[in-house]
TILO-83805 format. One record per residue (C-alpha): residue number from 1; chain; x, y, z. Coordinates in steps of 0.05 Angstrom, whole numbers, plus 5000, padded with zeros to 4 digits. Example, Ala and Ser with C-alpha at 12.3 -4.5 7.8 and 13.67 -1.06 7.14 Angstrom:
% TILO-83805
<r i="1" ch="A" east="5246" north="4910" up="5156"/>
<r i="2" ch="A" east="5273" north="4979" up="5143"/>
//
This chain:
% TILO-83805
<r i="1" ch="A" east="3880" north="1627" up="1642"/>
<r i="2" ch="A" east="3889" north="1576" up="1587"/>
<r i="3" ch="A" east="3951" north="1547" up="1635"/>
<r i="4" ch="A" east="3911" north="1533" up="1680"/>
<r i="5" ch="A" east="3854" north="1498" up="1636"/>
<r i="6" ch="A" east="3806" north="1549" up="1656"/>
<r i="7" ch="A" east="3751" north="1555" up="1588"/>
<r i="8" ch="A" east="3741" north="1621" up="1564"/>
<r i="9" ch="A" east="3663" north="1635" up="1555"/>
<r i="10" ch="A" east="3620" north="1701" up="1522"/>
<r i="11" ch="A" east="3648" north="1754" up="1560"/>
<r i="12" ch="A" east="3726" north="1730" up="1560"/>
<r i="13" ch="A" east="3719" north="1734" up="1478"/>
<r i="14" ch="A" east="3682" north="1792" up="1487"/>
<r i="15" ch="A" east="3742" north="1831" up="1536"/>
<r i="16" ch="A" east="3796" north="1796" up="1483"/>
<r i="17" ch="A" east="3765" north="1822" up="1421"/>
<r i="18" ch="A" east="3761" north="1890" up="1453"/>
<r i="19" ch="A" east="3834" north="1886" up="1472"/>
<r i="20" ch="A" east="3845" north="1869" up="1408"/>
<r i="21" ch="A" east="3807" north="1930" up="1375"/>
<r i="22" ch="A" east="3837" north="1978" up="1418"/>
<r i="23" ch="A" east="3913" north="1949" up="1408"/>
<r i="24" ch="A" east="3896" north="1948" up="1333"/>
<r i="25" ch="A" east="3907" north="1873" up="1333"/>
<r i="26" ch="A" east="3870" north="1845" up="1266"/>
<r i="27" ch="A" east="3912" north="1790" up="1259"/>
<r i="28" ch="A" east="3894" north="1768" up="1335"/>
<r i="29" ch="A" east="3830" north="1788" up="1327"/>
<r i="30" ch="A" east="3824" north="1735" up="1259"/>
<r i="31" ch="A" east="3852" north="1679" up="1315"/>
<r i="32" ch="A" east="3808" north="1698" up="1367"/>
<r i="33" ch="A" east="3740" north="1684" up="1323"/>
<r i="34" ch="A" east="3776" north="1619" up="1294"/>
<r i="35" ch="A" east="3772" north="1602" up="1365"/>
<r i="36" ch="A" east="3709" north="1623" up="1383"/>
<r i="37" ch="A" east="3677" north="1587" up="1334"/>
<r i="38" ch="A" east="3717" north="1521" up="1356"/>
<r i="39" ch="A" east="3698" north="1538" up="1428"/>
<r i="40" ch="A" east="3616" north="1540" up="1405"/>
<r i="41" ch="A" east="3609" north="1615" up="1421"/>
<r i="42" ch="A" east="3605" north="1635" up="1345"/>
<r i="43" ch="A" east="3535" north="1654" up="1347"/>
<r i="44" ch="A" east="3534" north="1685" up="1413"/>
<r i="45" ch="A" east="3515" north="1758" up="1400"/>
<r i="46" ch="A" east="3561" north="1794" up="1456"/>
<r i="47" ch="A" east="3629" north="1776" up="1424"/>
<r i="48" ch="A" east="3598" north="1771" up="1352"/>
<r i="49" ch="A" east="3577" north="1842" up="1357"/>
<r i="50" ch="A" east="3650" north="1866" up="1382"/>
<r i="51" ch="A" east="3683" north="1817" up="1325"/>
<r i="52" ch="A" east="3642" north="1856" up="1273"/>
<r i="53" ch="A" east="3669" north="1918" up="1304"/>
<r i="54" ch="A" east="3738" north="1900" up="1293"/>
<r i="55" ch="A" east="3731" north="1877" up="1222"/>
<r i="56" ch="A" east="3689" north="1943" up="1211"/>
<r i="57" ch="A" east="3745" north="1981" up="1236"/>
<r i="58" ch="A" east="3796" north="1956" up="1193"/>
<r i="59" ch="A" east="3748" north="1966" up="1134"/>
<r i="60" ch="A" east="3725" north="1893" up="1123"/>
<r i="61" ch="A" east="3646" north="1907" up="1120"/>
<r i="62" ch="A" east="3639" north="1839" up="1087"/>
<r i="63" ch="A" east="3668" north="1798" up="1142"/>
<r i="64" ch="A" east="3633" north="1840" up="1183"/>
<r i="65" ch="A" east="3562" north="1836" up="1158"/>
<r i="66" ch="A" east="3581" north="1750" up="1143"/>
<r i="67" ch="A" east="3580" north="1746" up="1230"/>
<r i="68" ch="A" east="3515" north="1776" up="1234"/>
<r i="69" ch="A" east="3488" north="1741" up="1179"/>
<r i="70" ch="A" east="3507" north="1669" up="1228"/>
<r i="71" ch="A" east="3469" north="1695" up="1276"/>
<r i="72" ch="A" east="3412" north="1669" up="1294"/>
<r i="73" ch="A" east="3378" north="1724" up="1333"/>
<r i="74" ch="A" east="3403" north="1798" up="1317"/>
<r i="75" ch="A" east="3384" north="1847" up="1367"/>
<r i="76" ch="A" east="3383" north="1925" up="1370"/>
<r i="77" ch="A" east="3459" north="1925" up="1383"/>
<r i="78" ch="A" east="3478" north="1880" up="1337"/>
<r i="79" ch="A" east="3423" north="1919" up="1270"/>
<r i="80" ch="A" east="3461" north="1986" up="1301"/>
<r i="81" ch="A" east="3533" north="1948" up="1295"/>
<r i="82" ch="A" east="3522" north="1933" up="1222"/>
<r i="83" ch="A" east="3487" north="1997" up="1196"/>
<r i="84" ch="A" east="3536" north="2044" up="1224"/>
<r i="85" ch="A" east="3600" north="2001" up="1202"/>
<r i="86" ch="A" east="3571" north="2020" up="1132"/>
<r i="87" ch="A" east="3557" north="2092" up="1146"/>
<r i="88" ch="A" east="3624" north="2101" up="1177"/>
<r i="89" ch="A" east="3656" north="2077" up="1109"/>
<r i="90" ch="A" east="3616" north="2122" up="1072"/>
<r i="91" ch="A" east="3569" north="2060" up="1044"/>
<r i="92" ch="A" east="3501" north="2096" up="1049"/>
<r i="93" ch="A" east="3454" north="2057" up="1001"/>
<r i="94" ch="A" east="3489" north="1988" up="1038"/>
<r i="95" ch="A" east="3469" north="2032" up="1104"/>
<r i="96" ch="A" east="3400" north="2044" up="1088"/>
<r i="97" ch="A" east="3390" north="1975" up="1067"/>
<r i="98" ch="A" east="3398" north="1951" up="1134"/>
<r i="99" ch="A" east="3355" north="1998" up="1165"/>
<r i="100" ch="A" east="3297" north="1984" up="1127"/>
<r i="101" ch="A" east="3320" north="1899" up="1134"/>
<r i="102" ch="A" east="3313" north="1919" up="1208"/>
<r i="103" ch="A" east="3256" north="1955" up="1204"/>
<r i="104" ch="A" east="3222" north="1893" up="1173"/>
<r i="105" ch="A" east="3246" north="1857" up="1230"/>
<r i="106" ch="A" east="3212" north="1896" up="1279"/>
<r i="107" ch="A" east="3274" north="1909" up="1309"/>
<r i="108" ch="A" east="3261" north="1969" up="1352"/>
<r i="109" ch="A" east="3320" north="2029" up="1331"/>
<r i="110" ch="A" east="3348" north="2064" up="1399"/>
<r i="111" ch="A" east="3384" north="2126" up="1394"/>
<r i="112" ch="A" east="3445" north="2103" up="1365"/>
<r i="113" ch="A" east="3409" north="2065" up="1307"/>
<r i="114" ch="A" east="3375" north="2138" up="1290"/>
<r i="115" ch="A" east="3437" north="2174" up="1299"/>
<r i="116" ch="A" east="3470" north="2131" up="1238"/>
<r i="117" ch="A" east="3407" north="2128" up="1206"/>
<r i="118" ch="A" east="3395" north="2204" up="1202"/>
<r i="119" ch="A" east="3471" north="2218" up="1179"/>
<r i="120" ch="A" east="3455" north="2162" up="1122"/>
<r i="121" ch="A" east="3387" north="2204" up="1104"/>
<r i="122" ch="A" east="3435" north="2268" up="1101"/>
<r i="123" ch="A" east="3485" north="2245" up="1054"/>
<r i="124" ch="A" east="3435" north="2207" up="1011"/>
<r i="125" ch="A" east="3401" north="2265" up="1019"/>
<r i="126" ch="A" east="3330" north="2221" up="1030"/>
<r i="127" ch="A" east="3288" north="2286" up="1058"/>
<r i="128" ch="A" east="3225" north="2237" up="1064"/>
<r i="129" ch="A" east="3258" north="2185" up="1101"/>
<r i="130" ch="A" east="3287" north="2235" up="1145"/>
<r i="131" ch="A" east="3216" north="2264" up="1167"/>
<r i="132" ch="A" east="3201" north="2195" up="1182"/>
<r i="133" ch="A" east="3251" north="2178" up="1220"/>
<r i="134" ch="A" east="3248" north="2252" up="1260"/>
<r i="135" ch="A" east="3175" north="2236" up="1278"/>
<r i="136" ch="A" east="3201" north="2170" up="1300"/>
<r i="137" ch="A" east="3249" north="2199" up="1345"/>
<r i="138" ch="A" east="3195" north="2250" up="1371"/>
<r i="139" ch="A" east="3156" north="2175" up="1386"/>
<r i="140" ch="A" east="3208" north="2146" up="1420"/>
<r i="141" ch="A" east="3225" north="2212" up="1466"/>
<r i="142" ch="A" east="3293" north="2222" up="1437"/>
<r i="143" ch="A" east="3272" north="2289" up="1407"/>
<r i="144" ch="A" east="3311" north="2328" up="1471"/>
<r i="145" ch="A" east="3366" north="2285" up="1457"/>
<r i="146" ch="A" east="3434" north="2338" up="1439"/>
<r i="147" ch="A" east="3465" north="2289" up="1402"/>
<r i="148" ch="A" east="3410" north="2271" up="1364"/>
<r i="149" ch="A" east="3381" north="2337" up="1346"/>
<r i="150" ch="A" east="3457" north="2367" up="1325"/>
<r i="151" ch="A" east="3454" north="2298" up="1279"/>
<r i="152" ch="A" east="3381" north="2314" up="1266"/>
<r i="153" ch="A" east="3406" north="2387" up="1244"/>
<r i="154" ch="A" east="3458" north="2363" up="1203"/>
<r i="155" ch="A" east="3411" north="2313" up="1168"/>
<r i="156" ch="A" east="3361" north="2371" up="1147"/>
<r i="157" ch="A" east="3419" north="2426" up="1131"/>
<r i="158" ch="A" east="3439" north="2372" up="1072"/>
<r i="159" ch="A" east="3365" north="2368" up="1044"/>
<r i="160" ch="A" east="3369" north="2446" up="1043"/>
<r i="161" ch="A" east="3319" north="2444" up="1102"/>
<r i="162" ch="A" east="3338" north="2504" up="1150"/>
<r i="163" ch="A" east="3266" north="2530" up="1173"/>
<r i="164" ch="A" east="3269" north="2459" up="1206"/>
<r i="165" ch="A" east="3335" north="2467" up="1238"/>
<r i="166" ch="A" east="3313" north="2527" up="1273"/>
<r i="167" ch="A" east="3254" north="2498" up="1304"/>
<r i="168" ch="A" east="3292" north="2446" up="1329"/>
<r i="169" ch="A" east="3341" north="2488" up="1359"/>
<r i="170" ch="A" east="3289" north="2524" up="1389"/>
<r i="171" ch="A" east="3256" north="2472" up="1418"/>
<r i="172" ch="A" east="3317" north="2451" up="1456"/>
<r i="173" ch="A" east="3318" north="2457" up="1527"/>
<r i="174" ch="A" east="3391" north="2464" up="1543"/>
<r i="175" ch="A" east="3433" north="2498" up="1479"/>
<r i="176" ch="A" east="3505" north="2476" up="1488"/>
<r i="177" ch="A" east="3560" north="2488" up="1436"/>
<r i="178" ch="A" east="3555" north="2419" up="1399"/>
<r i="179" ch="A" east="3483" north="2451" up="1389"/>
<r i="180" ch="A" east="3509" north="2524" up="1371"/>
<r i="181" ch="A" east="3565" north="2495" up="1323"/>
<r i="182" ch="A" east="3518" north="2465" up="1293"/>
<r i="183" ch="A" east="3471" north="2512" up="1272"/>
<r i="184" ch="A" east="3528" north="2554" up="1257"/>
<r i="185" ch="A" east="3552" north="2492" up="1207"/>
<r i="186" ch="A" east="3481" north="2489" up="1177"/>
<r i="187" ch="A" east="3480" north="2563" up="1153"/>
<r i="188" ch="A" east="3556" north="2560" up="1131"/>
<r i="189" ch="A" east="3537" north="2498" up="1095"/>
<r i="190" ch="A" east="3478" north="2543" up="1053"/>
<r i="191" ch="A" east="3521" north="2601" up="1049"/>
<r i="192" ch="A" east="3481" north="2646" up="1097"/>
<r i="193" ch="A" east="3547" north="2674" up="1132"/>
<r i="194" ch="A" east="3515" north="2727" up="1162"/>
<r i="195" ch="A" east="3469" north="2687" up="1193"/>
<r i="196" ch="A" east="3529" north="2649" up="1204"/>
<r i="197" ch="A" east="3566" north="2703" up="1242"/>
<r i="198" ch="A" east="3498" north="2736" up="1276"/>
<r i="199" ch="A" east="3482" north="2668" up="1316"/>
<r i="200" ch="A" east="3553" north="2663" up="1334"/>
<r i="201" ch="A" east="3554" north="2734" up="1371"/>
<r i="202" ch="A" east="3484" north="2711" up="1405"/>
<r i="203" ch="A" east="3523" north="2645" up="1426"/>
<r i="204" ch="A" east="3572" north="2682" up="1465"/>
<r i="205" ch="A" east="3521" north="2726" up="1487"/>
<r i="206" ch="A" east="3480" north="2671" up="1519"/>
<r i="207" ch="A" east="3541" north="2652" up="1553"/>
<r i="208" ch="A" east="3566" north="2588" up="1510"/>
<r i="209" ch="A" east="3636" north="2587" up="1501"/>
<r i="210" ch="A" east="3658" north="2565" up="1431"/>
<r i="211" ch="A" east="3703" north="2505" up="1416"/>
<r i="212" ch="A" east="3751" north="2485" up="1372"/>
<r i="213" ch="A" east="3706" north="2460" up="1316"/>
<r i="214" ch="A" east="3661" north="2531" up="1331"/>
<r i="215" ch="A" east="3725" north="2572" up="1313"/>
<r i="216" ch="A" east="3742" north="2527" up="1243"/>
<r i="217" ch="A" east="3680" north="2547" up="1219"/>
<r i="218" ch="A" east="3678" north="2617" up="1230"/>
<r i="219" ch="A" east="3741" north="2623" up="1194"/>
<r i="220" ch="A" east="3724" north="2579" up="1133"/>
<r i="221" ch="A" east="3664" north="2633" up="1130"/>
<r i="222" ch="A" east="3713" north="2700" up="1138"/>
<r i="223" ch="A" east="3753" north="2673" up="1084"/>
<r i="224" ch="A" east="3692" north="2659" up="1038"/>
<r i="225" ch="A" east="3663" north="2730" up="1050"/>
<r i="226" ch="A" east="3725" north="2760" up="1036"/>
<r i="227" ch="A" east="3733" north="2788" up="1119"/>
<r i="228" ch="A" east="3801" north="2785" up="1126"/>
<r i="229" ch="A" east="3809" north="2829" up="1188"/>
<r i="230" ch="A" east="3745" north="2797" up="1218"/>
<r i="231" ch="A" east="3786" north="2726" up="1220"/>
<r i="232" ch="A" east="3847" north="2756" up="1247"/>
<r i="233" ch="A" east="3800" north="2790" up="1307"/>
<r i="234" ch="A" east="3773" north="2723" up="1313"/>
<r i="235" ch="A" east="3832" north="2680" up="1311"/>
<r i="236" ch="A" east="3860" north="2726" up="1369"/>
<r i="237" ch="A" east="3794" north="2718" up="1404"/>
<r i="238" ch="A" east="3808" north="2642" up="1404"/>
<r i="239" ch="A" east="3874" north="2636" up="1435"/>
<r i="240" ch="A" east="3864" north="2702" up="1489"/>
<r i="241" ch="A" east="3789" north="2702" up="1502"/>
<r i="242" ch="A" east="3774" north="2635" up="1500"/>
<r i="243" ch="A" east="3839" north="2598" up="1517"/>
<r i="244" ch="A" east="3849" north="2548" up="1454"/>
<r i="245" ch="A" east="3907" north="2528" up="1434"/>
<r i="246" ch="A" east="3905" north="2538" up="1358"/>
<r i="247" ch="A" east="3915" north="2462" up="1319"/>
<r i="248" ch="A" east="3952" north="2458" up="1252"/>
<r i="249" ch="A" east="3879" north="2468" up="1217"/>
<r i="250" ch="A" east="3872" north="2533" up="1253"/>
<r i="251" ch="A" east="3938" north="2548" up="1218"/>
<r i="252" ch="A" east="3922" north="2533" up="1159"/>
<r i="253" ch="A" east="3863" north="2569" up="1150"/>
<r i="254" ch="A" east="3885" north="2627" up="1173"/>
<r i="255" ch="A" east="3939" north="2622" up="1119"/>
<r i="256" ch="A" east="3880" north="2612" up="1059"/>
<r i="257" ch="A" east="3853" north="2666" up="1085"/>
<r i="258" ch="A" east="3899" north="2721" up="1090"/>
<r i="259" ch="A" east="3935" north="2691" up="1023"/>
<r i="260" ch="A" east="3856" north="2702" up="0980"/>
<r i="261" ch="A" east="3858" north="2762" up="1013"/>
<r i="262" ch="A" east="3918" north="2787" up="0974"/>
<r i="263" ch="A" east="3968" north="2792" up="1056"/>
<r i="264" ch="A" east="4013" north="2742" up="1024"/>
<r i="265" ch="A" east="4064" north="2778" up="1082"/>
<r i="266" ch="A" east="4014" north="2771" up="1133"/>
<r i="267" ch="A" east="4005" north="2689" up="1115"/>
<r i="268" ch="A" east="4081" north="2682" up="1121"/>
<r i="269" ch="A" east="4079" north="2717" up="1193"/>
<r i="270" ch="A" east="4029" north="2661" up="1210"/>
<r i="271" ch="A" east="4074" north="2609" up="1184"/>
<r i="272" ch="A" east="4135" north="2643" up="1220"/>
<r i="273" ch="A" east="4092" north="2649" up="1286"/>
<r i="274" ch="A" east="4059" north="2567" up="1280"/>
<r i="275" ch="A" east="4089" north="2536" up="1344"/>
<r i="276" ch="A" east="4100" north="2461" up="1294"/>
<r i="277" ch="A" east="4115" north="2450" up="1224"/>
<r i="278" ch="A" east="4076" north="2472" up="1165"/>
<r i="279" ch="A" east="4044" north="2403" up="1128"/>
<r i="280" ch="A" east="4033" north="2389" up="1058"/>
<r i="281" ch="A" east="3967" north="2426" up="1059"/>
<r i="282" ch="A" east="4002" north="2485" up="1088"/>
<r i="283" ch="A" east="4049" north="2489" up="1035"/>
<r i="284" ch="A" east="3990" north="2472" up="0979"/>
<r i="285" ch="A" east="3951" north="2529" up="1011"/>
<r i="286" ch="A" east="4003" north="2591" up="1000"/>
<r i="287" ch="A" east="4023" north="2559" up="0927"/>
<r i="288" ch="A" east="3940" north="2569" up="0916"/>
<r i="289" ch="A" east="3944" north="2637" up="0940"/>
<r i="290" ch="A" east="4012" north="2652" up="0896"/>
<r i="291" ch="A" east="3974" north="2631" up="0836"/>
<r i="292" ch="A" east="3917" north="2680" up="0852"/>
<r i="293" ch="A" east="3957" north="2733" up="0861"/>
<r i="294" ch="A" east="4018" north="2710" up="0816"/>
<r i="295" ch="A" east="4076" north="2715" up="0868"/>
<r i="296" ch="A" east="4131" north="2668" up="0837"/>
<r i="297" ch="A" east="4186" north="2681" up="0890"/>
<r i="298" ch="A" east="4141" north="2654" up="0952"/>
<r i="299" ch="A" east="4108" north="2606" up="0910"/>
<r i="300" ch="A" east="4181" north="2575" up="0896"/>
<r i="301" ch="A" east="4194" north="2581" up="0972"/>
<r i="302" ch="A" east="4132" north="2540" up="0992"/>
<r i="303" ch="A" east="4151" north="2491" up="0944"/>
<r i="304" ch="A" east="4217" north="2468" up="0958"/>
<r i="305" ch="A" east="4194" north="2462" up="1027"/>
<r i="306" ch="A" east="4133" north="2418" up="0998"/>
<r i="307" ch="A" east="4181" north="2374" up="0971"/>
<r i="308" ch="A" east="4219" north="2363" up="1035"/>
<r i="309" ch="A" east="4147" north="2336" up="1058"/>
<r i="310" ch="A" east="4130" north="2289" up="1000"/>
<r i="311" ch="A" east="4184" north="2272" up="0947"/>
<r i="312" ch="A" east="4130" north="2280" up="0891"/>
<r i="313" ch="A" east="4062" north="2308" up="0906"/>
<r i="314" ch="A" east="4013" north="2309" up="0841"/>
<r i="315" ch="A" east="3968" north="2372" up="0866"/>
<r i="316" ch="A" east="4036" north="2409" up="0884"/>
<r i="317" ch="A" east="4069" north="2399" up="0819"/>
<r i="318" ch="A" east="4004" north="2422" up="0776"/>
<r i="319" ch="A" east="3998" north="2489" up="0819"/>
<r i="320" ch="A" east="4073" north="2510" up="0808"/>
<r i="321" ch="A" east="4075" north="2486" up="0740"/>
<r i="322" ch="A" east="4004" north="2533" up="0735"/>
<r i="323" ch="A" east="4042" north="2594" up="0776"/>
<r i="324" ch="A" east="4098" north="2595" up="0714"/>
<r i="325" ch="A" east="4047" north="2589" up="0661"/>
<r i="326" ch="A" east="4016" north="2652" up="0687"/>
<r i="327" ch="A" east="4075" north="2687" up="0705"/>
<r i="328" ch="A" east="4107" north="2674" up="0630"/>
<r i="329" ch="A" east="4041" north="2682" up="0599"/>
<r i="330" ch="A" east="4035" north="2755" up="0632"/>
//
């Protein structure tokens, strides 16, 4: 293109910032705005708002939020851009900042801007502004919206608000299982597992197949109640009923829990059976379980393969250090 003096306008930068983002070029990236500034299309807001993408992404908010402040009209895109490049680091109060600078705008939020905006309300844990910006949603005619609601869900579970999640669950027209998992998440996240476990059996019953995500969850709730055999049936359930190949998480949890449960031999016949190698969580999980139940001979095994993983690993060293204190101590 440039050999053959063709000019590159909005929607080359655009396309080349992308490219740029998805090949995780920074550096490029850098040249490309250097460039597009030269070329007068530094204020244009369809490549400005994919150029604060790509410094989000590589966790430079500041350069980030320094395009949009250039610009001399910022749209919905471009107020959605910013606030969930903060949210997505974690930067809540910088998050809700921007929200309400938009709202003084009069920039109107679309369903995106909500989506980051409720998860900011969440983990601020803002109940208030939440209610606001549900009845804003309602408004708008988002309140249907599966994404939105799950977010919506997750936004009231964190302000201890579950009578609400169950009326929006209700409500919903169409339950799939981002809207199951969930609810499911909410009442593992209060501690009600058997509410936890009783909506899961009416999920299958209403014909939704679990996923993935819907599976990690009911195991991190067996292993907090203490149900043992209940996460074995359901770890079986997974891979025969419903066809999922188990990840290294599934592993691992099912490890953590047989290991509280006192089966140290039934966690190492899930390591023996795990179809790719045990990570440094793995081998952190049985030395946790070793300490509980003060097995020094496994607890030495897990750790010399911990230290073929990582050399020197701080949370390692400090549980078998703990798993001889006990062992001499007793």
């Amino acid at each position: 293109m440039q050999a053959e003096n063709v000019s590159p306008n909005a929607v080359t930068y655009f396309y080349c910032i992308k490219a740029c983002i998805n090949m995780e070029a920074i550096d490029k990236g850098r040249k490309l705005h250097m460039k597009m500034v030269r070329d007068g299309f530094g204020k244009d807001p369809l490549p400005a708002g994919m150029l604060m993408e790509l410094y989000a992404k590589w966790g430079s908010i500041q350069r980030a939020h320094n395009v949009f402040d250039e610009l001399p009209v910022k749209n919905t895109v471009l107020w959605t851009t910013l606030i969930t490049a903060y949210t997505d680091q974690g930067f809540y109060e910088e998050a809700m900042a921007c929200l309400k600078e938009m709202e003084a705008a009069h920039s109107s939020p679309d369903a995106i801007t909500y989506v980051c905006a409720l998860k900011v309300c969440g983990n601020l844990g803002v109940l208030e502004k939440g209610l606001e910006l549900h009845s804003k949603t309602v408004k708008s005619g988002f309140d249907y919206d599966l994404i939105l609601c799950s977010i919506l869900m997750d936004m009231y579970v964190k302000c201890g608000q579950m009578a609400e999640i169950e009326k929006i669950f209700g409500r919903l027209p169409l339950r799939d299982v981002v809207a199951w998992t969930a609810l499911l998440s909410g009442y593992a996240y209060q501690g009600q597992y058997d509410m936890v476990l009783y909506h899961f059996e009416r999920m299958i019953e209403e014909g939704t197949e679990p996923n993935a995500t819907t599976f990690l969850i009911i195991f991190t709730v067996c292993n907090h109640a203490g149900f043992a055999i209940g996460g074995l049936h359901h770890f079986r359930a997974m891979v025969e009923e419903f066809d999922i190949f188990p990840s290294i998480k599934h592993y691992n949890s099912m490890v953590d829990l047989l290991g509280r449960a006192g089966q140290l031999n039934g966690a190492a016949d899930i390591l023996d059976k795990m179809p790719f190698q045990p990570n440094i969580i793995t081998w952190e999980t049985v030395l946790g379980s070793c300490r509980i139940w003060g097995d020094v001979c496994l607890a030495k095994q897990a750790y010399e393969c911990a230290e073929k993983l990582d050399g020197y690993h701080g949370g390692i060293l400090v549980l078998m250090s703990n798993i001889y204190a006990n062992n001499i101590s007793e």
